[in-house]
N, C-alpha and C positions, 0 to 999 in steps of 0.2 A: 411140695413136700420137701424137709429140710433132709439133708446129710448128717448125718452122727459120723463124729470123731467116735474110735474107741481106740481103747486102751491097748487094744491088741496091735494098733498101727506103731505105737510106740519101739523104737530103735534101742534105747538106750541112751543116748545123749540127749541131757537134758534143753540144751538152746535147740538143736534142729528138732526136739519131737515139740518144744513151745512152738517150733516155726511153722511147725505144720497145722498144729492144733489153730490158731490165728488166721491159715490158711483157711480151714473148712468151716471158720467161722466168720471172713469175709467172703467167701463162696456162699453160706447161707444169706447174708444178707443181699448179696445179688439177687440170687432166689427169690426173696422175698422180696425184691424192689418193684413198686406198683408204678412208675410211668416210666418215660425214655431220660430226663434228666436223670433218675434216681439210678435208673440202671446202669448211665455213662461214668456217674459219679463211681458204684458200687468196681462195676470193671476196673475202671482207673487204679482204684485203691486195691484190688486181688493184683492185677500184672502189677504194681508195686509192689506189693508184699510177696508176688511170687518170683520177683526179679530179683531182690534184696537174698531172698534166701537163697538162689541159685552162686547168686555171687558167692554170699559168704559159703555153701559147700565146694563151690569149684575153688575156691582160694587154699582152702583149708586140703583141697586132694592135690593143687599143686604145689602147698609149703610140704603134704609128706611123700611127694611123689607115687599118690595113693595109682597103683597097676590098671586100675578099671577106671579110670578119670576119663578118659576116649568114647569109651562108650557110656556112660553117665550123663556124660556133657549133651553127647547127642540126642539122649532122651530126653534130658533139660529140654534142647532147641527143639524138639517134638511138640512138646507140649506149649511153647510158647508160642508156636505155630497155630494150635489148638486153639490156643486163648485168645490168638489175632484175631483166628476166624469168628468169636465170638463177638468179639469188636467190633467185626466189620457187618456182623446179622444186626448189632446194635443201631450201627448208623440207615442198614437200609429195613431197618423195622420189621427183621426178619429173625430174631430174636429167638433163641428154645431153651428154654429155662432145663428142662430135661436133659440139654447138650453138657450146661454146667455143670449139673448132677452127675452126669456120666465121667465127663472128663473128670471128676474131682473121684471120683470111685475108682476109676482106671491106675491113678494118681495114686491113690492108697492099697489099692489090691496088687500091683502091677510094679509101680516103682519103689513105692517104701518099703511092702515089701520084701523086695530082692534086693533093690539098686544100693538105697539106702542102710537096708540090713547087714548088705553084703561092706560096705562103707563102714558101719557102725562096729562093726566086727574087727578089719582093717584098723578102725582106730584104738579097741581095746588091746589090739597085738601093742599097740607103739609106746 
């Protein structure tokens, strides 16, 4: 079962809510990946694309010395931790497509959010 992006997850800035949006639509194709090649492949390309965009926010909270950058960051490294562990169910063929779904829910209810809300705000003051 796929993940829907909505509209409601949206921030306000338009490059990080495309970033996400890209996000839960290389999350869906994990999901939907049918052997272990497709799935290493599918992973590969999400921690890509979810590494890409942590950079460019954390870059962007240290050129405005955005207040909540500390704990932001650390939620980042939460979640990347998250995605390892999906890596690593990948390599020992223990895999839960459900865990994807979760994480990428948690992700949108949880961090965008508040983290990124609370971010998005921060940059409409500047």
């Amino acid at each position: 079962m796929a993940i829907v992006w909505k509209d409601s997850y949206r921030i306000g800035n338009i490059g990080i809510d495309a970033e996400h949006e890209q996000a839960f639509a290389l999350a869906n194709k994990f999901i939907a990946a049918g052997d272990k090649a497709s799935l290493r492949l599918c992973a590969m390309h999400l921690y890509q694309h979810i590494h890409r965009h942590f950079t460019h926010e954390e870059t962007l909270m240290r050129q405005l010395a955005y207040p909540g950058y500390k704990a932001h960051v650390e939620w980042h490294n939460q979640f990347i931790t998250r995605l390892n562990g999906l890596s690593e169910g990948i390599a020992h063929d223990s895999v839960n497509r459900d865990d994807v779904r979760a994480l990428m829910e948690d992700w949108a209810l949880q961090h965008i959010a508040q983290h990124d809300t609370e971010l998005a705000q921060y940059l409409g003051r500047r």
